[in-house]
N, C-alpha and C positions, 0 to 999 in steps of 0.2 A: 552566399552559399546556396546552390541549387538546389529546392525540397521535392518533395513530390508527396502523393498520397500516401498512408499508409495500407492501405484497401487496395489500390490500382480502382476497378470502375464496381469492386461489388458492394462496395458503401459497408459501414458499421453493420454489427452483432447485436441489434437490437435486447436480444436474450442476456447480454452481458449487460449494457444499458439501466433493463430494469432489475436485474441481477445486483446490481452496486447501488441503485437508486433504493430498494427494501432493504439492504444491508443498513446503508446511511441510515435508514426509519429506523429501522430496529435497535440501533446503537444510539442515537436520540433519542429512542423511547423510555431506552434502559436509566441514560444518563437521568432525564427527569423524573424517570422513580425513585435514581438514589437521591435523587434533590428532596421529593418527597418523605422520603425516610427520614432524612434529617431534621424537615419540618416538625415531623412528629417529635423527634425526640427534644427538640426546643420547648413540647410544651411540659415537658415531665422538669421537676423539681432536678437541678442540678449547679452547679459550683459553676464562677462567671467563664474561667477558663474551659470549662467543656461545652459551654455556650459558645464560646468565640472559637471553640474548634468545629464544631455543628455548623458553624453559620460558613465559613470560610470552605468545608468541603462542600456544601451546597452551594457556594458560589463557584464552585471549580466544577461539577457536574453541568450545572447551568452554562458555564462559558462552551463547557465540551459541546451541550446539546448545538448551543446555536452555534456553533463551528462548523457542526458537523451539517448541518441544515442549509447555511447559509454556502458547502461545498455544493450539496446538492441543487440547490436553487440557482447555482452559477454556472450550473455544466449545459451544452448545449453539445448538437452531434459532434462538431470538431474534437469533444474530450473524447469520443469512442473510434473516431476515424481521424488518428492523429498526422498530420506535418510531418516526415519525414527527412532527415538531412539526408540527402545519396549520399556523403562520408561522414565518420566522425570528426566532430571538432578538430578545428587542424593546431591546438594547441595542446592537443590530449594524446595525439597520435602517437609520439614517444613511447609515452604510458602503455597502449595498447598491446594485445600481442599480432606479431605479424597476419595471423590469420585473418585479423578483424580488421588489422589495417586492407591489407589485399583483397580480401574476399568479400563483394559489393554485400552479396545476399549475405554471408554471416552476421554484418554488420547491420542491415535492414532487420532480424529475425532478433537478432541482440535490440536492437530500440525499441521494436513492437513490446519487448519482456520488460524492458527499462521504464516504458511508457505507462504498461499495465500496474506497474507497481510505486511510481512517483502520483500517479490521477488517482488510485484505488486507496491506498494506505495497508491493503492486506497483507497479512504474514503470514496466514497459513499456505504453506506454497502447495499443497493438494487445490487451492482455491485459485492461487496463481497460475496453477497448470492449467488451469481450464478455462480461466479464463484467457490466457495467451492462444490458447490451440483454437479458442471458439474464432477470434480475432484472424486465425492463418487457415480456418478450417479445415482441420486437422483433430485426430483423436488427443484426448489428454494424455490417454496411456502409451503414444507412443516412443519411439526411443526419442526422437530428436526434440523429443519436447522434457524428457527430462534428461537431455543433457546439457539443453540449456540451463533448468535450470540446477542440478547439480556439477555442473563441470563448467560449462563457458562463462558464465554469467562471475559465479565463485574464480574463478580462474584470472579472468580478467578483472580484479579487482574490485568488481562491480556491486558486488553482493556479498552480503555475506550471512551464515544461516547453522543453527543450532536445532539438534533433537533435542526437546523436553518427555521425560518419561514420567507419568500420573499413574499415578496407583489409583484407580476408579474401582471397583467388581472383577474387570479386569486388567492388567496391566495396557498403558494406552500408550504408545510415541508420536509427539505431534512436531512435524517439522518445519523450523520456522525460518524466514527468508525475513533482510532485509537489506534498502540501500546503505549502501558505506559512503565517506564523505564524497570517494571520488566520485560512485555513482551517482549522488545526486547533484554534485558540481556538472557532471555533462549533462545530467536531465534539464538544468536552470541551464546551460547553454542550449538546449535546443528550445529551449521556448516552453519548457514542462514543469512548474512548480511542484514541487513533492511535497507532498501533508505529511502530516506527520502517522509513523507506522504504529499500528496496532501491538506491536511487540514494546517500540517506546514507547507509547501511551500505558503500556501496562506497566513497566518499570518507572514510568513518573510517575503513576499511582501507587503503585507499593510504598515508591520513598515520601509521597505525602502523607500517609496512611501509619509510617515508623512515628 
């Protein structure tokens, strides 16, 4: 299958680069503080069963952190200036809608969005807006960059994405994006391992945490 650049000749968004590289820190940071917290609470007087649950969510922090470090320390420019297939998988095409099968550029503008978010793991799509437009240089707030990701993306199967409403001070709506199986079945066809989403990470912590 014929690829080409995702860039054409202007090379990778450096800004997005170190933009995802302080994220990774940040969430590795986190992760080893709640390893820390746990620590502590091993030394306080407690029943053996809340020992073995302390010791077991610190080992699950601890896996997260170096997960997430050992993403970072494996990424080189090819992860921000990705391999493009000129078509989609030609075992997916079925699947597709005609638009995406026909239309070269729909379907180059769909991968670049697919890319951003199988190499990233982010779900807030305010995040994934910007970082796909930084990638096409383009504003975030433009139209065609959220209709990718509300209409094309969601449309074609690819995506798929829930408002969470928080009662903060004041009421907040955060909107969240993530791959569906199919999406990430064409991301591993194109050569793209998808990490796991910050939206699934949060719900496999909650249910370790019941």
């Amino acid at each position: 299958m014929p690829y080409r650049s995702g860039y054409g000749t202007s090379g990778p968004d450096f800004t997005v680069v170190a933009m995802d590289h302080l994220a990774g820190l940040d969430y590795a940071l986190l992760c080893l503080e709640e390893v820390e917290m746990e620590l502590v609470q091993l030394k306080t007087p407690g029943s053996y069963s809340r020992r073995e649950a302390a010791i077991a969510r610190a080992e699950t922090h601890l896996r997260d952190a170096m997960t997430e470090l050992d993403r970072i320390w494996g990424m080189n420019a090819m992860d921000y200036c990705p391999v493009i297939p000129e078509k989609p998988p030609e075992r997916f095409l079925v699947r597709l809608p005609s638009r995406v099968r026909d239309g070269e550029q729909t379907w180059e503008r769909m991968a670049q969005a697919l890319h951003v978010m199988a190499t990233t793991g982010w779900s807030l799509r305010k995040e994934l807006m910007e970082a796909y437009a930084g990638r096409l240089g383009i504003k975030p707030r433009s139209g065609s960059v959220r209709r990718m990701f509300e209409q094309h993306l969601v449309g074609a199967g690819l995506v798929e994405t829930e408002v969470h409403k928080l009662r903060l001070i004041a009421p907040v709506s955060l909107a969240l994006s993530r791959l569906t199986d199919f999406g990430q079945a064409i991301c591993w066809e194109c050569g793209w391992r998808p990490i796991e989403s910050e939206w699934d990470r949060l719900i496999r912590k909650h249910r370790g945490n019941e």
